[in-house]
C-alpha positions in Angstrom: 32.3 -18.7 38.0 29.4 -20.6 37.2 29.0 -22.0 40.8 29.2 -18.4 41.7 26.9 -17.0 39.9 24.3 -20.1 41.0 24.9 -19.0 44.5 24.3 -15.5 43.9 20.9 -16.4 42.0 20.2 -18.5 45.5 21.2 -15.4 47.6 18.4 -13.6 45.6 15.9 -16.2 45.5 15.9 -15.8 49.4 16.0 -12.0 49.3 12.1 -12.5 47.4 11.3 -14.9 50.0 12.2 -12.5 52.6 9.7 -9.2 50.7 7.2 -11.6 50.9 6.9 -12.9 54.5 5.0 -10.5 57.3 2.0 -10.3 59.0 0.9 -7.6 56.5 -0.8 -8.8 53.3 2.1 -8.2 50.9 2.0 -10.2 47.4 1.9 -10.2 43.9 -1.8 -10.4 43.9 -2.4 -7.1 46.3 1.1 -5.6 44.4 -0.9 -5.8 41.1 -4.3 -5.5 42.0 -3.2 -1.8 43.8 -5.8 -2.7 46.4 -5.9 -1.1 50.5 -5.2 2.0 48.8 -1.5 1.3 47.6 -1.1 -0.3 51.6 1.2 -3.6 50.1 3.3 -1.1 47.6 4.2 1.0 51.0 5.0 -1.6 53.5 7.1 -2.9 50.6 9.0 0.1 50.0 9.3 1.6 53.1 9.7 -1.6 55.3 10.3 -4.9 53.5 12.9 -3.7 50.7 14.6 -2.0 52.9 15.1 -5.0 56.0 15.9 -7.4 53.1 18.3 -5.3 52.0 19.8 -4.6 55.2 20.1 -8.2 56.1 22.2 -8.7 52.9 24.5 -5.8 53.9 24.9 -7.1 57.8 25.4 -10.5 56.9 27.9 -9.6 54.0 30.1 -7.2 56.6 30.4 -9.5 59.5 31.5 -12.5 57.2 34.1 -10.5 56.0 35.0 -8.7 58.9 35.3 -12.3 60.2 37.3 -13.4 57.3 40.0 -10.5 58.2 40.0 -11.0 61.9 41.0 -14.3 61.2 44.1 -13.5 59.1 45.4 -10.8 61.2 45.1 -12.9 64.4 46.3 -16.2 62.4 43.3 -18.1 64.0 40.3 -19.6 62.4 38.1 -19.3 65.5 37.8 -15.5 65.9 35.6 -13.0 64.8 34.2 -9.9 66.0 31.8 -11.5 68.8 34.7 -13.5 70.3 37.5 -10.8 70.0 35.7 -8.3 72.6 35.2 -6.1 69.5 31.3 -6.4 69.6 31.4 -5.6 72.9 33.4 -2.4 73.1 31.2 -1.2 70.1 28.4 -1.8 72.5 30.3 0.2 75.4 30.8 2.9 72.5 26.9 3.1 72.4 26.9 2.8 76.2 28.9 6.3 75.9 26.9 7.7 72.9 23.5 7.4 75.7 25.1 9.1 78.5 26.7 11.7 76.8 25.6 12.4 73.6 22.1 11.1 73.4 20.6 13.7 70.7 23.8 13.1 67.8 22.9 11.5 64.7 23.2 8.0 63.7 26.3 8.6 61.8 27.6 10.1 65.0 26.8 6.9 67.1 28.2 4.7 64.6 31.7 6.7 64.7 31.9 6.7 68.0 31.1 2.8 68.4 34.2 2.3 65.7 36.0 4.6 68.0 35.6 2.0 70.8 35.6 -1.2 68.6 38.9 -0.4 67.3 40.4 -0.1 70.4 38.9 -3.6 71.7 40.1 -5.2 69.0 43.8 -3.4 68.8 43.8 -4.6 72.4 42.5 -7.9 71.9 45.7 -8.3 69.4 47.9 -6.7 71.7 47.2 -9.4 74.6 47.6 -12.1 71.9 51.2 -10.9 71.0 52.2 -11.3 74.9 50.7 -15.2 75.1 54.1 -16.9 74.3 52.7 -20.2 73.0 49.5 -19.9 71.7 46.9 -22.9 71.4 44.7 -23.0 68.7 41.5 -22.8 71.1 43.3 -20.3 73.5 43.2 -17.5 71.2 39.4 -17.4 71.1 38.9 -18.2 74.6 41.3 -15.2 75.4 38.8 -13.2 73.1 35.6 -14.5 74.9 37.0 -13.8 78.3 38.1 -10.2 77.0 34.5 -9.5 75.8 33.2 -10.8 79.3 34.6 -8.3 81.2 34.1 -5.0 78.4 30.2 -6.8 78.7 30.2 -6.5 82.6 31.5 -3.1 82.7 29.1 -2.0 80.4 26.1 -3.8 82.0 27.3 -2.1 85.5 27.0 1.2 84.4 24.2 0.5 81.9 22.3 -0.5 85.5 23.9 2.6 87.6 21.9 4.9 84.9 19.1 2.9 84.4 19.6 2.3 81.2 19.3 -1.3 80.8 16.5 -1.4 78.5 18.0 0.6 76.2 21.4 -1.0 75.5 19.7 -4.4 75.0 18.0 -2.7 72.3 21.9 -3.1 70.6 22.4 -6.3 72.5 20.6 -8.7 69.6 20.3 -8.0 66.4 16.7 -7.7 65.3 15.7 -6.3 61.9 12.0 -5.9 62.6 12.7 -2.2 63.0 14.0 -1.6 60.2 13.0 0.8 57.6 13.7 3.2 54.9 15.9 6.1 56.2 17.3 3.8 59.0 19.4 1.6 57.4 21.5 3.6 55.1 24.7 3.6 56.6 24.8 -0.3 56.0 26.1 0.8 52.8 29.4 1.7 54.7 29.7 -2.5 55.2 29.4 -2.7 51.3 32.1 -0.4 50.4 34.4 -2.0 52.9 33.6 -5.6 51.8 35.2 -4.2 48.6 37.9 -2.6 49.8 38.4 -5.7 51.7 38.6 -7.7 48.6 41.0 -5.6 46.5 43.2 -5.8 49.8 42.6 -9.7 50.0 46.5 -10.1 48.9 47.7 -8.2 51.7 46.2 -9.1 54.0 47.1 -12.8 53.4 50.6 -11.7 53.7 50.2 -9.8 56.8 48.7 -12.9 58.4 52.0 -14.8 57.3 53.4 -12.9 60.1 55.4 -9.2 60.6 58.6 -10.5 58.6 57.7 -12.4 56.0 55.0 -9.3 55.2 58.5 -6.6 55.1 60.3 -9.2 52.9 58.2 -8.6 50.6 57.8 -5.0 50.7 54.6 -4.2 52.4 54.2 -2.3 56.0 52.7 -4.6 58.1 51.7 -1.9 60.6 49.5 0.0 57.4 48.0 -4.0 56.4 47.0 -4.0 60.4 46.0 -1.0 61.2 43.5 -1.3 57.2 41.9 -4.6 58.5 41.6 -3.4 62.7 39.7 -0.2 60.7 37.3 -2.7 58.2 36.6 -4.8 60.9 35.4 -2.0 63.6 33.8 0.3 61.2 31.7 -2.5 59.8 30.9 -3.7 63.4 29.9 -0.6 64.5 27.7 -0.1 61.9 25.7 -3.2 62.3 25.2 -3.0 66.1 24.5 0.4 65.6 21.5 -0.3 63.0 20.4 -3.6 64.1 22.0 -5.0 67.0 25.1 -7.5 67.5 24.6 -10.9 65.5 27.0 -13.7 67.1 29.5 -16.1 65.9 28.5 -15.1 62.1 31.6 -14.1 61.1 33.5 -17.2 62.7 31.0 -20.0 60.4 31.2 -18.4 57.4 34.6 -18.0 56.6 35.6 -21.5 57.8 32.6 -23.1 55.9 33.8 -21.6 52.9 37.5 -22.4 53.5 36.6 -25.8 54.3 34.7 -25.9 50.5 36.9 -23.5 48.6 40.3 -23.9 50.4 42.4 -20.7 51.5 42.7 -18.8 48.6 41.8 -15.2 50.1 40.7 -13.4 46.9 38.6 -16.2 45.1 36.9 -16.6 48.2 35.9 -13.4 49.7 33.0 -13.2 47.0 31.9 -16.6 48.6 32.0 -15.4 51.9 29.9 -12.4 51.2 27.3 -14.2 49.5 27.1 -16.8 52.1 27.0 -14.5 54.7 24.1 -12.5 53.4 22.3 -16.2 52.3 22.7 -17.3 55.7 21.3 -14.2 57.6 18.2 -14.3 55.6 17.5 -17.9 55.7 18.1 -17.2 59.6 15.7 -14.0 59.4 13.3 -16.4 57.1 13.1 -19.1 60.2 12.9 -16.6 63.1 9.6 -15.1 61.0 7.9 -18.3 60.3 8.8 -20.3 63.4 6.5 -18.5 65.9 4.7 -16.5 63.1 2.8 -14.0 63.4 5.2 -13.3 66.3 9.3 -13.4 65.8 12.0 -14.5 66.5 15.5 -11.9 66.4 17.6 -12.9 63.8 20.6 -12.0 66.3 19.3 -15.8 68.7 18.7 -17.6 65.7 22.3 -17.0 64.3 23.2 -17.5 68.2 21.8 -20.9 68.2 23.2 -22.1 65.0 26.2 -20.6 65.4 26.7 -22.2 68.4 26.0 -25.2 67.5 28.9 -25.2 64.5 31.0 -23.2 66.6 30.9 -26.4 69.2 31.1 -28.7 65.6 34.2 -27.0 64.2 36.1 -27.3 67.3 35.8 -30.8 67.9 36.1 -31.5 64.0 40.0 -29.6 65.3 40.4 -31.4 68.0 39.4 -35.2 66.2 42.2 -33.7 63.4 44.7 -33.1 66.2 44.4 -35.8 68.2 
């Protein structure tokens, strides 16, 4: 508990890095002095609280969404980016443009979990026809699966000329954000908690469908709970700020690799990590090119890359 709560002080120490860090004068000195009449207390209120706090939330939700595509699928190198369910929440907003361009956010984000729910229940689906399954299949499977929802989507994104606009969804990039546009992140916090008072079962669902009934539990209800946390929390990340790769595959296994596979003692890990690792990401893409920036969604792309490549081989070295 200790360790935990050292981590969560870490997570925080970051989050008043991240008010801190802009182009625009914002400090303790200008915050106290009350100076550019009250300029530093309203960039800090209406954009810096509110991007810090929506980093937190998107990088809690996909580590955790992560976490449970993982257990469900029985493979440790899936997540939402490398399922397809990224993409079909980015054909969802595809739809949204053509068709209902005017609806509220809530409406888009809906609709996105509309379509991310069925690229993922599909992604499962083909997995449950591959009769021997490698380790390293399952996520290329994925990978090709989001390929081709990312073509189609791309085709017609060109036909209507609206390009420009779907890559706005395409990389996450929190330098938009402000107060008023980020609320519905809140939706990824109440499912991270619902995901951890459902840690047990989903553990037991990713035993497999027979063992689950032996011991009393639907498997279809523990599937069809996850395939709904997992799309409604990507949805309402790529909806706010974009699609951030490959964080939901790092975490999890970084943490198992530390803490083991105990589901429920590790799911608070996983969210904290999450969120410490998209700001320290955020942190980097604001300072490496400053006073210009980097998207958070490439910076977590590169690093996530990198360990995605790592934690392959590191299987591969084991197996061989």
């Amino acid at each position: 508990m200790t360790r935990l709560f050292l981590a969560a002080a870490f997570v925080l120490a970051l989050a008043v890095v991240s008010l801190f860090i802009g182009v625009s004068n914002v400090s303790l000195a200008t915050l106290m002095s009350g100076s550019e009449d009250g300029r530093a207390l309203m960039i800090l209120l209406v954009s810096r609280i509110p991007r810090t706090l929506a980093l937190i939330l998107s990088g809690m939700g996909l580590a955790i969404a992560g976490m449970i595509m993982q257990m469900l699928a029985r493979n440790r190198f899936v997540e939402p980016s490398t399922a397809g369910t990224t993409e079909s929440a980015g054909l969802g907003m595809l739809v949204v443009l053509l068709f209902f361009p005017n609806i509220p956010l809530i409406g888009k984000m809906l609709i996105a979990s509309v379509f991310a729910l069925a690229g993922t229940a599909l992604f499962l689906r083909i997995l449950r026809e591959i009769p021997l399954r490698s380790v390293l299949l399952v996520p290329l499977v994925g990978i090709m699966l989001g390929g081709i929802i990312s073509s189609i989507t791309t085709f017609f994104a060109y036909r209507f000329e609206l390009l420009q606009s779907l890559g706005n969804w395409q990389s996450g990039d929190f330098s938009t954000v402000l107060s008023g546009r980020y609320e519905l992140l809140w939706i990824a916090a109440a499912l991270t908690l619902i995901a951890w008072l459902a840690a047990d079962r989903f553990t037991v669902a990713g035993m497999g469908e027979d063992f689950t009934t032996n011991l009393g539990l639907n498997h279809r209800n523990v599937m069809t709970l996850g395939l709904v946390i997992i799309s409604l929390i990507s949805a309402t990340v790529v909806v706010t700020v974009g699609a951030i790769p490959f964080l939901g595959l790092i975490v999890p296994n970084l943490v198992s690799m530390m803490m083991g596979d105990n589901l429920r003692r590790s799911v608070p890990w996983i969210a904290l990590f999450g969120a410490g690792f998209v700001l320290a990401c955020d942190i980097v893409g604001r300072l490496v090119r400053y006073p210009y920036e980097i998207p958070v969604g490439v910076v977590v792309g590169i690093v996530g890359a990198v360990l995605f490549l790592y934690l392959l081989l590191r299987r591969e070295a084991r197996l061989g």
